[in-house]
C-alpha positions as CSV (number, residue, x, y, z in Angstrom):
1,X,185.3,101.2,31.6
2,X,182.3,102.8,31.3
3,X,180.7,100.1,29.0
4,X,181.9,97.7,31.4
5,X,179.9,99.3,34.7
6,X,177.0,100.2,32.7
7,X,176.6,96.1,32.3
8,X,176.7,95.6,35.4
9,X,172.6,95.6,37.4
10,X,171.6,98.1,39.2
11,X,170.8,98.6,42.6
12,X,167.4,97.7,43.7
13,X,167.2,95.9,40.7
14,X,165.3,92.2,41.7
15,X,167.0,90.3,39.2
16,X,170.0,91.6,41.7
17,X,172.4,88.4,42.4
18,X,169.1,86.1,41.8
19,X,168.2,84.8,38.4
20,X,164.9,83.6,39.3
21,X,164.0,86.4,41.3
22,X,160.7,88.4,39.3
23,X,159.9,85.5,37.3
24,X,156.5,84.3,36.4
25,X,156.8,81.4,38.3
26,X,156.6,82.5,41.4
27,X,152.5,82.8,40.8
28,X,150.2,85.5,41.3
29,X,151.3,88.7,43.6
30,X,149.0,91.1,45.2
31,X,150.2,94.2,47.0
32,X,153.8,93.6,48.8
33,X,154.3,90.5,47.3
34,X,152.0,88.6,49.2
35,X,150.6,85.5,47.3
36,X,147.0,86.1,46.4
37,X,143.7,84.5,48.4
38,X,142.4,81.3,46.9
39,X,139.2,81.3,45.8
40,X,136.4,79.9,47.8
41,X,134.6,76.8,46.6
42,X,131.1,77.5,45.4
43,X,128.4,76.2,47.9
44,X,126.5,72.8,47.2
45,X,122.9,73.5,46.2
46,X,120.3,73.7,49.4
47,X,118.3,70.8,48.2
48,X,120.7,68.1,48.4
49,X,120.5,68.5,52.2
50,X,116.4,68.2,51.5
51,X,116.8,65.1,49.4
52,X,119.2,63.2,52.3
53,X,116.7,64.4,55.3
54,X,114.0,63.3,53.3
55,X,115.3,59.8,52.2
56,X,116.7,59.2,55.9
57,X,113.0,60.2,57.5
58,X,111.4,57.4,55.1
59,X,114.2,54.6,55.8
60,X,113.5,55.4,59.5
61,X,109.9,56.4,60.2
62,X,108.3,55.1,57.5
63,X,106.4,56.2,54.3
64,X,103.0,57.4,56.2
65,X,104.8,60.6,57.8
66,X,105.3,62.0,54.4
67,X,103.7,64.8,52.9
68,X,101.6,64.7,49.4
69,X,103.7,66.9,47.8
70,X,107.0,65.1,49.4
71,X,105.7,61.8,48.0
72,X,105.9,63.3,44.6
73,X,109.2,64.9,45.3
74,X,110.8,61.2,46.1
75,X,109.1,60.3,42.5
76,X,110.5,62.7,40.5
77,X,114.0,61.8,42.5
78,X,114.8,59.2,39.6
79,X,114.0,61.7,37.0
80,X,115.7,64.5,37.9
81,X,118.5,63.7,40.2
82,X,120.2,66.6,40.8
83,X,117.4,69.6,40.4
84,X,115.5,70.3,43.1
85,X,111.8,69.0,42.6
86,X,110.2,70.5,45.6
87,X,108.6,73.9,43.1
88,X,107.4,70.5,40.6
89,X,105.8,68.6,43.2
90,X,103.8,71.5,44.7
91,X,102.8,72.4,41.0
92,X,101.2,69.5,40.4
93,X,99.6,69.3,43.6
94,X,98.2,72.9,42.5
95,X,97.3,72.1,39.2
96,X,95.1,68.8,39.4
97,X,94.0,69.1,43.1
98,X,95.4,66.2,44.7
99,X,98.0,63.7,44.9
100,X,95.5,60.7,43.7
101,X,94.8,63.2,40.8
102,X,97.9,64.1,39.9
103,X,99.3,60.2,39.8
104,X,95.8,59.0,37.8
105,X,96.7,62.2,35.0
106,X,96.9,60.8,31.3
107,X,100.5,61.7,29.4
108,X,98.9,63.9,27.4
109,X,98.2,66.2,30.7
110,X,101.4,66.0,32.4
111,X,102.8,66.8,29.4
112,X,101.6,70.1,29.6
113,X,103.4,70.6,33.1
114,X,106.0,72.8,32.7
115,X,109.6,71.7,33.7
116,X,108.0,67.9,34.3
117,X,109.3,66.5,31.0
118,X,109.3,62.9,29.3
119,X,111.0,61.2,32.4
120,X,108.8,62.9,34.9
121,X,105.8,62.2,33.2
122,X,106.9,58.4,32.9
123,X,107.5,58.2,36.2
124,X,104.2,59.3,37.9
125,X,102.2,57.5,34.6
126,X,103.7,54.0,35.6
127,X,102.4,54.5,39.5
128,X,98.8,53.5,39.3
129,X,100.0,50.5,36.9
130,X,102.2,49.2,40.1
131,X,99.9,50.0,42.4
132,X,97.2,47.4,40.3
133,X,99.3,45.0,40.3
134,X,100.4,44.9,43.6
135,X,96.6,44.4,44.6
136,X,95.8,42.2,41.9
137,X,98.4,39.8,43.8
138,X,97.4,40.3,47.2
139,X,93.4,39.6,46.0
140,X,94.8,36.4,44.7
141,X,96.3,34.9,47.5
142,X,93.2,33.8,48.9
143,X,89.5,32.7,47.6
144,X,87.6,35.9,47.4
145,X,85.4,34.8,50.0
146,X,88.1,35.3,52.7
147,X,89.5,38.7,50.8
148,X,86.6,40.6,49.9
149,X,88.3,44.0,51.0
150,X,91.2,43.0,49.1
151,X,89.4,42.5,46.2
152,X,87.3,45.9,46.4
153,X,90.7,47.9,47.2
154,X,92.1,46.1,44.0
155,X,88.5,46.8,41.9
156,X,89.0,50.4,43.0
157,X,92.7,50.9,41.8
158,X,91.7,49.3,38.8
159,X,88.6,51.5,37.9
160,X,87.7,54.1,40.1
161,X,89.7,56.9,37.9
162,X,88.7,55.7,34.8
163,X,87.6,58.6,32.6
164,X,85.0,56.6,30.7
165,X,83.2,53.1,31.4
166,X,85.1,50.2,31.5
167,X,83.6,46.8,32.2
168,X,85.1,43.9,33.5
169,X,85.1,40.3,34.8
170,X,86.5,38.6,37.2
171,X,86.9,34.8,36.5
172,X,87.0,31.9,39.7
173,X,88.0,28.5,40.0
174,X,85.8,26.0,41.8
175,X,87.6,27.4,44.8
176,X,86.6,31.0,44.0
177,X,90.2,32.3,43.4
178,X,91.0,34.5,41.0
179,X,91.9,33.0,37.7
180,X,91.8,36.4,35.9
181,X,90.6,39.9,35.0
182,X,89.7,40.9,32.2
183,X,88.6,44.0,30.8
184,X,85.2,43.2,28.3
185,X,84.5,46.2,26.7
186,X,85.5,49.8,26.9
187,X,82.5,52.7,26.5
188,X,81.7,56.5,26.9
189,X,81.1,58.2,29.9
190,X,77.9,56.9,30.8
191,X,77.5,53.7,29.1
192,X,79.3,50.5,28.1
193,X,77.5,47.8,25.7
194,X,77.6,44.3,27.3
195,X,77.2,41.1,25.7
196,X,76.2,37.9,28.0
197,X,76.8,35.7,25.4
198,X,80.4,36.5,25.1
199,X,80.9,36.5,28.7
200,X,79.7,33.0,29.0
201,X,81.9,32.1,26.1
202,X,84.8,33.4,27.8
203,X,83.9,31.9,31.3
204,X,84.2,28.5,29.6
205,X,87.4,29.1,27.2
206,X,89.2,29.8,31.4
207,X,87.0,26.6,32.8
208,X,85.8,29.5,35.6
209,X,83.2,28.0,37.7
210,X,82.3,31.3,39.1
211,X,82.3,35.1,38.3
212,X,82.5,38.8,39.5
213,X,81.4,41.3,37.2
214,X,82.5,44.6,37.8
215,X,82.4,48.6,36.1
216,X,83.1,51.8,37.3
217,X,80.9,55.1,37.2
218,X,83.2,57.9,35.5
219,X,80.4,60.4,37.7
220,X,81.8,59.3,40.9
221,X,78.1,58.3,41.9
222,X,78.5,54.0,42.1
223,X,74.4,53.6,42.2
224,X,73.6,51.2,39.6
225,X,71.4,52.1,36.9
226,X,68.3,50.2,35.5
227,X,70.7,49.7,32.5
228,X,73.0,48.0,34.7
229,X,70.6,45.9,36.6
230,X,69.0,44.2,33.6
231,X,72.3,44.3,32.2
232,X,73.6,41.9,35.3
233,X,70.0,39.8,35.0
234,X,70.8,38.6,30.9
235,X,74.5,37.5,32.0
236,X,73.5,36.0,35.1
237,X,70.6,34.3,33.1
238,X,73.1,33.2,30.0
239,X,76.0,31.8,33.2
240,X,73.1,29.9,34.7
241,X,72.5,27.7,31.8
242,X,76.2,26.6,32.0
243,X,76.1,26.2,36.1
244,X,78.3,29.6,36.1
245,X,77.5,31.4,39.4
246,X,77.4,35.4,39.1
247,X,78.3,35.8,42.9
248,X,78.3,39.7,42.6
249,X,78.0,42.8,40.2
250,X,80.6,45.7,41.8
251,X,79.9,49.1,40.6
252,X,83.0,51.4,41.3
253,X,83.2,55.2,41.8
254,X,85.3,57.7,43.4
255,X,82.8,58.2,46.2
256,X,82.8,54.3,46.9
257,X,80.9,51.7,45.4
258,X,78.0,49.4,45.1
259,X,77.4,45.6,45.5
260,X,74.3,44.1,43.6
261,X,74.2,41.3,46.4
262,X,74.2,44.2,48.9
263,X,71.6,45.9,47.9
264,X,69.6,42.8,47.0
265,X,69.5,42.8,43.5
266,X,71.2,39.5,43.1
């Protein structure tokens, strides 16, 4: 008889008259049995607040009531989409001076912006490449005659952050539209070797009736030199043979530029 009661539970026992009573599946139990507080959800990260208020300003107001450094923040949006790039945009504001610095950098100095990285820097490099072409086309729709400031706004995206002397032509129809740039030759920082002949030659190979020669001033200063004046006099001299008009000689610098015809020298 004893065997037989000893078998039998105990009382208080919780496995009492309840065979799932105390078993694991009943989940986690803090004091008194109560099931235990869920763990809160972690936070989403401030910035993705920023990046919605910032989008939703643009679409609504318009480009011109951003900042600089919330320009470049909008940029680097497609190369790093969930990081915040506020810290980035303000460093590169920091370390080249200005925003139209910091988009006309080469590769080789963004990449030695910490944290920009490969997409970053591919990003901001092909800018200044969209923004020539989108005035290239505008200085096309009409003879140059009627768009001069479109041509000079597209001369000075083209040129005026060059970091050594570039020249180029610009080649017109009878009509005086533009048929095409062309970059001529590429030189140092203070000078770039012309050659009339050549520019003739390829005046003829486009059937141009017309053209606009143009360089930029890696100074900033867009005076023209007595290099480039009797530079301009042998090409306009060589054109003239063939009944090419030189209309104008455009010198292009950061501080503005310089028009032969202007100033009188053509």
């Amino acid at each position: 008889m004893d065997d037989l009661i000893g078998k039998h539970p105990k009382a208080g026992d919780p496995k009492a008259g309840d065979p799932k009573a105390g078993s694991s599946d009943s989940g986690p139990q803090d004091i008194g049995g109560a099931p235990a507080p869920e763990k809160p959800s972690p936070e989403k990260p401030h910035y993705l607040g920023h990046r919605a208020r910032l989008r939703r300003r643009l679409l609504e107001q318009g480009p011109g009531t951003l900042l600089d450094h919330e320009l470049l923040e909008m940029l680097l949006f497609a190369a790093n989409p969930r990081g915040d790039t506020k810290p980035l945009a303000k460093q590169l504001l920091s370390r080249f001076g200005s925003l139209e610095r910091a988009l006309s950098a080469t590769p080789a100095e963004l990449a030695k912006v910490k944290g920009l990285g490969e997409a970053g820097a591919a990003v901001l490099t092909v800018v200044p490449e969209a923004a020539r072409r989108l005035a290239l086309e505008q200085a096309q729709d009409r003879p140059v005659v009627a768009s001069w400031q479109k041509l000079l706004d597209y001369c000075r995206v083209a040129l005026a952050h060059e970091r050594v002397e570039c020249f180029h032509v610009l080649f017109l129809d009878r009509k005086n539209k533009l048929i095409a740039d062309e970059r001529q030759q590429r030189g140092t920082v203070d000078h770039t070797p012309v050659y009339p002949r050549e520019v003739v030659k390829r005046a003829l190979e486009l059937n141009a009736s017309a053209l606009i020669l143009v360089h930029n001033h890696p100074s900033g200063d867009p005076t023209p030199s007595q290099a480039d004046i009797a530079m301009t006099q042998a090409v306009v001299e060589a054109a003239a043979k063939l009944e090419i008009r030189v209309h104008d000689h455009v010198v292009i610098g950061r501080e503005g530029h310089a028009s032969f015809r202007s100033l009188g020298l053509l």
